[in-house]
C-alpha positions in Angstrom: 205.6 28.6 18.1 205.6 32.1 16.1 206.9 34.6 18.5 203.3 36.5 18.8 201.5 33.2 19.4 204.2 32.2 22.0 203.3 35.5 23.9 199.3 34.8 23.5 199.8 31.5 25.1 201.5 32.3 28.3 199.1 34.9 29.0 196.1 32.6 28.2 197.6 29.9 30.4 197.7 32.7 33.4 194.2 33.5 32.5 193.4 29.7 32.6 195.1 28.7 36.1 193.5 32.2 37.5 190.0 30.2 36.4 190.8 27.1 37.9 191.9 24.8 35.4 195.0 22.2 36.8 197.1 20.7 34.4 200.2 19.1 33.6 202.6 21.2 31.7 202.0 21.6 28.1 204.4 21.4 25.5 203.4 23.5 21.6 204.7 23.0 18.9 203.8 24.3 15.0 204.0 21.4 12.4 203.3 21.4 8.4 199.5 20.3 7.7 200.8 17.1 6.1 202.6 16.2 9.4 199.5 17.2 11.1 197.3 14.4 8.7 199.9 11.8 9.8 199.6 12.3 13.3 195.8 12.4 13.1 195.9 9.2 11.0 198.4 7.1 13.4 197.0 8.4 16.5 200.3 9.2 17.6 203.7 11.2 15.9 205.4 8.3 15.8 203.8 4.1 16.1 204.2 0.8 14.2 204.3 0.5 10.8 201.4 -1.1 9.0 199.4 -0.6 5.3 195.8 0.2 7.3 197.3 3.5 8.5 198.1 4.1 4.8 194.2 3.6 4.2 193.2 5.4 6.7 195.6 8.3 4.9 194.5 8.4 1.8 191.2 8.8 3.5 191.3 11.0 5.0 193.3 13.3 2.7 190.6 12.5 0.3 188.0 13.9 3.1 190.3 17.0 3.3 190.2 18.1 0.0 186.8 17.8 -0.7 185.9 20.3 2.5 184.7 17.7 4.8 188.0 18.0 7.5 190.4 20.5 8.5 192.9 19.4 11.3 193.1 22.5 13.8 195.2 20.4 16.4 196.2 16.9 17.5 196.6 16.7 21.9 198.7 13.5 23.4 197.5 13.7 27.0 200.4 13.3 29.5 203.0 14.6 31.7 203.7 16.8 30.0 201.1 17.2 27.7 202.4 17.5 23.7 199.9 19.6 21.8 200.6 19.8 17.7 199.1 23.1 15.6 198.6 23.1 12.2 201.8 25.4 10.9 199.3 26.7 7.9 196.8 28.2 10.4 196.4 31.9 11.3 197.6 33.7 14.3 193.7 33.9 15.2 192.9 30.5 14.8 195.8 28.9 16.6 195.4 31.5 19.3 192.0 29.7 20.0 193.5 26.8 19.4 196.0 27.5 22.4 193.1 28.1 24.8 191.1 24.8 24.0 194.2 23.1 24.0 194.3 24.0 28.0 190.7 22.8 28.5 192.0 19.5 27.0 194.8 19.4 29.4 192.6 19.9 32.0 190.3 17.5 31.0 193.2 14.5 30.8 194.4 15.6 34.4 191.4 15.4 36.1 188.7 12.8 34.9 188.8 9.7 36.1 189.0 7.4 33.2 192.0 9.5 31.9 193.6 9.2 35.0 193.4 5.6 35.6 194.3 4.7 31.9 197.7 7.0 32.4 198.1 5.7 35.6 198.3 2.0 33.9 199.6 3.3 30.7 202.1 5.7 32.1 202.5 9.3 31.2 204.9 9.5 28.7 203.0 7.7 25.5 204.5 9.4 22.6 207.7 8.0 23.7 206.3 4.7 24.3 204.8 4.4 21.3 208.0 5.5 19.4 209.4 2.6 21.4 207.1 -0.3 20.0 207.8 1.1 16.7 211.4 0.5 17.2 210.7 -3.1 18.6 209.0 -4.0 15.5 211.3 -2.5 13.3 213.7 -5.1 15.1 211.3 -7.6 14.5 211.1 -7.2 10.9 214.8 -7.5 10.1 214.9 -10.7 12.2 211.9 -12.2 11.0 210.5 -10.9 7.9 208.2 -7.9 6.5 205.9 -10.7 6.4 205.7 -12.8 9.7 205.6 -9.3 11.5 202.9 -8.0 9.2 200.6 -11.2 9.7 201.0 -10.9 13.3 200.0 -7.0 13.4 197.0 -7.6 10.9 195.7 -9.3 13.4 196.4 -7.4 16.7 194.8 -4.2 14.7 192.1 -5.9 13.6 190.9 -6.4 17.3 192.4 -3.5 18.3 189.0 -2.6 19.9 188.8 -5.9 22.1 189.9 -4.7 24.6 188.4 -5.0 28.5 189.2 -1.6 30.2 187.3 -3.2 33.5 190.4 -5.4 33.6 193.7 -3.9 34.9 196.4 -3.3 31.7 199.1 -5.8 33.5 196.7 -8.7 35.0 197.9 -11.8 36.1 196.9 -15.1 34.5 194.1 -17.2 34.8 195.0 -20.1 38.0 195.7 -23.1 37.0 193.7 -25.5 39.4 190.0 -24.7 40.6 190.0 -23.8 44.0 188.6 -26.5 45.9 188.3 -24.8 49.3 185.0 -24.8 50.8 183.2 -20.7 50.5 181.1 -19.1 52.9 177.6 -19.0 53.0 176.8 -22.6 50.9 175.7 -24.3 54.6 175.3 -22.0 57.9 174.9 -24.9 59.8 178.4 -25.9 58.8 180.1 -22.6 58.9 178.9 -21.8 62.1 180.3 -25.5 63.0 183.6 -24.4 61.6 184.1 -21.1 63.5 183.8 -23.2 66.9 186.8 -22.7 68.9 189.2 -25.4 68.8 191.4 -26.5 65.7 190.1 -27.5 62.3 189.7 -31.3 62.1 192.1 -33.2 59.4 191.2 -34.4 56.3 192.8 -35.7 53.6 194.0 -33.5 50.9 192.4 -34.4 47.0 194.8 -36.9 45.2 194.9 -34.8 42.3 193.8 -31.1 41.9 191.3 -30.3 39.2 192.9 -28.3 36.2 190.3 -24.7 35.4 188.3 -24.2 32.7 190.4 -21.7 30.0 188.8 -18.8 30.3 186.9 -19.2 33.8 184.4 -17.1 32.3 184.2 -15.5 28.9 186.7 -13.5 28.2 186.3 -9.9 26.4 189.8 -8.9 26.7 191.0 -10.8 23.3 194.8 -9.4 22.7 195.2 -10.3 26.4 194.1 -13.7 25.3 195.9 -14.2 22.4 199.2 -12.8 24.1 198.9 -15.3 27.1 197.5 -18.3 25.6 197.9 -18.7 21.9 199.5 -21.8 21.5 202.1 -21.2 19.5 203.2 -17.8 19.2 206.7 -16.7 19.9 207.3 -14.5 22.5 208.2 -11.3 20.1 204.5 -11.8 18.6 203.4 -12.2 22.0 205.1 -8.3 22.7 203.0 -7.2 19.4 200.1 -8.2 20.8 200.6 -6.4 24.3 202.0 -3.4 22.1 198.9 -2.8 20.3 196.7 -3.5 23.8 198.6 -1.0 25.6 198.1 1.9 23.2 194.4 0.8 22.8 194.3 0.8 26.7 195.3 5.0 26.6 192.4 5.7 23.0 190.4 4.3 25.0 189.3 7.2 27.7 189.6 9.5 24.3 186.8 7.6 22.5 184.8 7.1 25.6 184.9 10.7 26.5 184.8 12.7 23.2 181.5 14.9 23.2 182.6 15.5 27.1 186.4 16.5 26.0 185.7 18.4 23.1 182.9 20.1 24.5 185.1 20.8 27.5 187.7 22.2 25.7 185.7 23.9 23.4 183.7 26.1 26.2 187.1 26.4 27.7 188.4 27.9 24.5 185.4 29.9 24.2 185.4 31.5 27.4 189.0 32.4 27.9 189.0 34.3 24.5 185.9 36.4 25.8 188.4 37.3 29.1 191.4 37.6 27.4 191.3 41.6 27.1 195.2 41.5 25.8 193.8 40.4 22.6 193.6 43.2 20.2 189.5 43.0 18.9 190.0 42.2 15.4 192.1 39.3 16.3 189.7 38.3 19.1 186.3 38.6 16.0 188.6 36.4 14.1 189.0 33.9 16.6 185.5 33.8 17.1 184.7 33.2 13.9 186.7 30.4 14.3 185.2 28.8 17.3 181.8 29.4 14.9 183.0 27.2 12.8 184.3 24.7 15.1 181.0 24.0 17.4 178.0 24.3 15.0 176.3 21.1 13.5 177.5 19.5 11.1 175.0 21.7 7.9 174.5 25.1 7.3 171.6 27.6 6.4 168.5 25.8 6.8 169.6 22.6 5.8 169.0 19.6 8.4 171.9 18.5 10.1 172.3 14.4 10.2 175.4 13.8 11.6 176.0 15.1 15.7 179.1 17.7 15.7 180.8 16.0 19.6 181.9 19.8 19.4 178.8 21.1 18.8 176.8 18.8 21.3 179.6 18.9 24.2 179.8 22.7 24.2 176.0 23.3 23.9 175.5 20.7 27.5 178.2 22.4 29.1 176.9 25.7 28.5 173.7 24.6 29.9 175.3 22.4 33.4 177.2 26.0 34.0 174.5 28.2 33.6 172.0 25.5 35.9 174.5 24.5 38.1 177.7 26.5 38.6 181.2 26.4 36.8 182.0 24.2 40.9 179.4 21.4 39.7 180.8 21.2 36.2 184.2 20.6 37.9 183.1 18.3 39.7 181.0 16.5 36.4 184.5 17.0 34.0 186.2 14.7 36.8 183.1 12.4 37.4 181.6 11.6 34.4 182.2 9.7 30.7 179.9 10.1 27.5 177.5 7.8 29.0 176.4 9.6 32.4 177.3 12.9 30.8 174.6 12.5 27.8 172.3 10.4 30.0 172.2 12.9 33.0 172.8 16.2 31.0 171.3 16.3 27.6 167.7 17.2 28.4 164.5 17.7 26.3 164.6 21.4 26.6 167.9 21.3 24.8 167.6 18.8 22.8 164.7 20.6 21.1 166.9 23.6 21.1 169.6 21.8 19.0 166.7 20.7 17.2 168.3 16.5 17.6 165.8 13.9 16.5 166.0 10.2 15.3 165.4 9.5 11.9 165.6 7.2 9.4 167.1 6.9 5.8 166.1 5.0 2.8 168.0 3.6 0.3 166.9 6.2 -2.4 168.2 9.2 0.2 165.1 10.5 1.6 165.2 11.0 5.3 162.2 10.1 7.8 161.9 11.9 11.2 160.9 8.5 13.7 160.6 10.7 16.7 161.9 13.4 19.8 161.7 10.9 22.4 164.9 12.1 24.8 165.4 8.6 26.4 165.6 6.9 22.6 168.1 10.1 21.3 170.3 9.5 23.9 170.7 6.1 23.5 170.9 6.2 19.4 173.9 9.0 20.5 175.4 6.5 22.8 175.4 3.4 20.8 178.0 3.7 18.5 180.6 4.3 22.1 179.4 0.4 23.0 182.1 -1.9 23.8 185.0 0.8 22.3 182.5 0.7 19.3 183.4 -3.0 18.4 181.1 -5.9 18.9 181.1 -7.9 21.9 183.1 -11.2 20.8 184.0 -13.3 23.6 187.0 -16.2 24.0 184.2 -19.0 25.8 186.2 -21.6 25.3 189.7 -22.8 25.2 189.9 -26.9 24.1 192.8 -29.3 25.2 193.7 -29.3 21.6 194.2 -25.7 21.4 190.9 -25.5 19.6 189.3 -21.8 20.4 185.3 -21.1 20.4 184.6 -17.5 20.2 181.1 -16.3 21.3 179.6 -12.9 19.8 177.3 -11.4 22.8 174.5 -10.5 20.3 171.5 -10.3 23.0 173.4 -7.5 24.8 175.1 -6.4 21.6 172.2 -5.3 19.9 173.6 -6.2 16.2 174.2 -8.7 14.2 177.7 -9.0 12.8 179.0 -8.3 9.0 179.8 -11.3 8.2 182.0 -10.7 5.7 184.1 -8.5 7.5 184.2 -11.2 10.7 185.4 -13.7 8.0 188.2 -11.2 7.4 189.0 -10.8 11.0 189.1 -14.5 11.8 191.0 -15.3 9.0 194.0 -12.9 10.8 193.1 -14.6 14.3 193.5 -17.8 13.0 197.4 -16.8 11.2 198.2 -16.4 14.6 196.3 -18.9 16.5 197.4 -21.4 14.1 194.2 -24.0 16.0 190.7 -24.2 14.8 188.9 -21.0 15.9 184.9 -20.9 15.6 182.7 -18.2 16.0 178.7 -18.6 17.3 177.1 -15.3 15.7 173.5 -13.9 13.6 174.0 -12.5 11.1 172.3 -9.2 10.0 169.1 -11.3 9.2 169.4 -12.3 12.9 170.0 -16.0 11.4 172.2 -18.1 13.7 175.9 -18.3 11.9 179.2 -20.4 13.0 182.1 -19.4 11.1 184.6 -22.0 11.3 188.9 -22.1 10.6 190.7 -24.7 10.9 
């Protein structure tokens, strides 16, 4: 960090402990822009090679160009913390970047989804992460750019299927159903059985029934594939488990984004208004900055149709503090995710201050307001966070053959499935499977579909 900037920070960070912010130590660093694009691309400075990240590039230097993105900062939560700042940024804009950097940091210490997905992840990600990439570099030389890059289309490509109710290391599914007799199926009997005196002897089965594979559906589908695809080796087993574990620490970043940012962005906020070491034109340039940062996503009069998590975060926060006390908006950063914290927190009086509102648009661009109602904006806010903002397609069924029925949740999942992009998708399962794999989904007629490989 410049020598100016490296001074800002310390004093901020006193500022932000005096305020009551906890948080692991933070480590700064300046990078060029283009270094800054990677990161944000790849989620991480360094991870496994693969062409989608190149897609995901060119996008999004094509997004930069036109106006549409500018990369103030990339945050790896952890102990310590790494937080990256855009070389090309003024001293102003990086000081504020500095503070909401902290409220991140705070953020990732102290609410619990962050905390149990570094507890199972670990703390040290970026190095982790550098680690699989060095695994599969290995893998490669052994085995071919191309076996390695079939196994990782696949793995990305469900990426999302994740189940974060599950533990990350779980054990695997028993063997053998569990033929003991459970409480509460005959009182009679189990108050006959808690007589004193010993059990009476009976014979044991002459051969123990084998369990249905999954139990139940299964959500969790790299889990799956790692553990029970037929045939993989055990190096594209480790791919698998690779890509699950880094999904396993996004996860808690997705699920808590209008929270984070928001955090981080009224911290930011409010320790440049009591940071009196900063000389006042570089404090009205900051500000500018933070301007820029948390208003919707339009400007003038112009209708905004896209929610800013910046924007929306900051604006709830403001309100929980002012109603409730910066103690209970503690206690909210530590309890909540985007769910409870939109549900609970975005209210009709704000809501019609942020002027929000469902709408719909037709093909030829014109936009038609459908209504305020607050219980259907929240949801219409929340539903792209569902299920890590994949569909819900379930393992149901595991055949002695190897054979693999897939199951898409639609009833709960409240869409039907692109077709053609699940035809994709199943075309990398089944490279990897290497059984028959069907899938029982509608399609976005809400027509029954199977889509078989085999």
């Amino acid at each position: 960090m410049a020598e100016s900037l490296a001074s800002y920070a310390v004093r901020l960070e006193e500022l932000a402990k005096s305020s009551g912010l906890d948080y692991f130590p933070v480590h700064f660093e300046e990078v060029p822009s283009s270094f800054m694009m990677e990161i944000a691309v790849y989620g991480l400075p360094v991870r496994m090679p693969h062409w989608s990240f190149g897609v995901r590039y060119i996008h999004q230097l094509v997004q930069h160009r036109m106006g549409h993105s500018r990369l103030f900062e990339v945050v790896f939560p952890g102990n310590p913390g790494r937080a990256y700042l855009a070389g090309n940024n003024s001293l102003q804009e990086n000081t504020l970047v500095t503070a909401h950097v902290l409220g991140h940091a705070d953020f990732a210490k102290n609410n619990s989804l962050f905390k149990r997905s570094q507890e199972q992840v670990g703390y040290k990600i970026v190095e982790q992460a550098a680690t699989h990439a060095r695994e599969i570099g290995q893998a490669v030389e052994h085995y071919g750019q191309n076996r390695v890059e079939q196994v990782l289309d696949a793995a990305l490509a469900l990426e999302a299927h994740i189940d974060t109710f599950q533990l990350l290391r779980r054990e695997r599914y028993p063997q053998y159903v569990d033929q003991t007799r459970h409480g509460g199926e005959d009182q009679f009997q189990n108050r006959f059985d808690s007589l004193p005196g010993g059990p009476v002897a009976v014979d044991a089965p002459l051969e123990r029934m084998r369990a249905a594979v999954p139990p139940t559906a299964e959500r969790d589908l790299l889990w799956f594939i790692a553990e029970y695809a037929p045939d993989l080796e055990e190096w594209e087993r480790d791919i698998f488990r690779a890509v699950r574990e880094e999904s396993f620490y996004f996860y808690p970043v997705f699920a808590c984004q209008v929270m984070n940012e928001g955090w981080a962005s009224y911290w930011h906020a409010r320790l440049l208004r009591e940071a009196d070491f900063l000389p006042q034109n570089e404090y009205l340039d900051a500000l500018k900055t933070h301007s820029d940062v948390v208003r919707p996503h339009a400007a003038a009069q112009q209708a905004s149709l896209v929610v800013n998590p910046y924007h929306l975060g900051f604006s709830i926060w403001e309100s929980i503090v002012e109603e409730h006390g910066l103690a209970r908006a503690f206690e909210i950063r530590s309890e909540d995710d985007d769910f409870s914290f939109v549900r609970n927190h975005l209210t009709q009086d704000l809501a019609e201050e942020l002027k929000l509102f469902r709408y719909d648009q037709t093909a030829d661009g014109s936009v038609r307001v459908l209504d305020h109602d607050i219980h259907a904006l929240r949801e219409t806010v929340l539903r792209p966070k569902y299920n890590f903002g994949a569909p819900a397609v379930l393992a149901k069924h595991l055949a002695a053959d190897g054979s693999l029925e897939l199951y898409h949740e639609h009833d709960t999942d409240g869409r039907g499935l692109d077709v053609d992009r699940a035809e994709r998708v199943l075309d990398y399962m089944h490279k990897v499977w290497r059984r028959p794999i069907s899938l029982e989904t509608i399609d976005g007629e809400q027509r029954p579909r199977v889509i078989t490989r085999s």
